[in-house]
N, C-alpha and C positions, 0 to 999 in steps of 0.2 A: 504494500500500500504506500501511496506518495503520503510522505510527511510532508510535504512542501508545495506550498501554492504553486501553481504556472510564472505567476508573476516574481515570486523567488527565486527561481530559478533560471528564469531569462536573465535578472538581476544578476545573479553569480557568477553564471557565464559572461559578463562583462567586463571581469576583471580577472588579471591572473591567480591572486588568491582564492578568488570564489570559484574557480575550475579546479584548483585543485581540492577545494573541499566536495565537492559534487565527485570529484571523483576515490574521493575515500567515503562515499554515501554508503553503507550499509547497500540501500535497496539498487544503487547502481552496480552495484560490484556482482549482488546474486545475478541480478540480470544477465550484465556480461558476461560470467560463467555459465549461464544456462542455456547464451545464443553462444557460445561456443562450442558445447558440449551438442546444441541441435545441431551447428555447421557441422563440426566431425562427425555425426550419424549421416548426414545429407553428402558427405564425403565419398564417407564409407561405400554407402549401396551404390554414388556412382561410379567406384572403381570396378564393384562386381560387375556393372554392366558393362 
């Protein structure tokens, strides 16, 4: 779940410090790891084919 308004984090993304807080987010980090562990299955099946 977003802790974080829309508007918060358009905000953070404007500066270098608030990017890299966004990027030590909890909820950003699972994500990342979740679309990357989906890319490697999506890898996967297409080197079988």
């Amino acid at each position: 779940m977003w802790r974080r308004t829309k508007m918060e984090w358009f905000r953070l993304l404007k500066t270098k410090r608030g990017c890299r807080l966004l990027l030590k987010d909890p909820f950003l980090q699972q994500l990342r790891s979740s679309m990357q562990d989906e890319d490697c299955d999506n890898s996967y099946f297409r080197s079988i084919l």
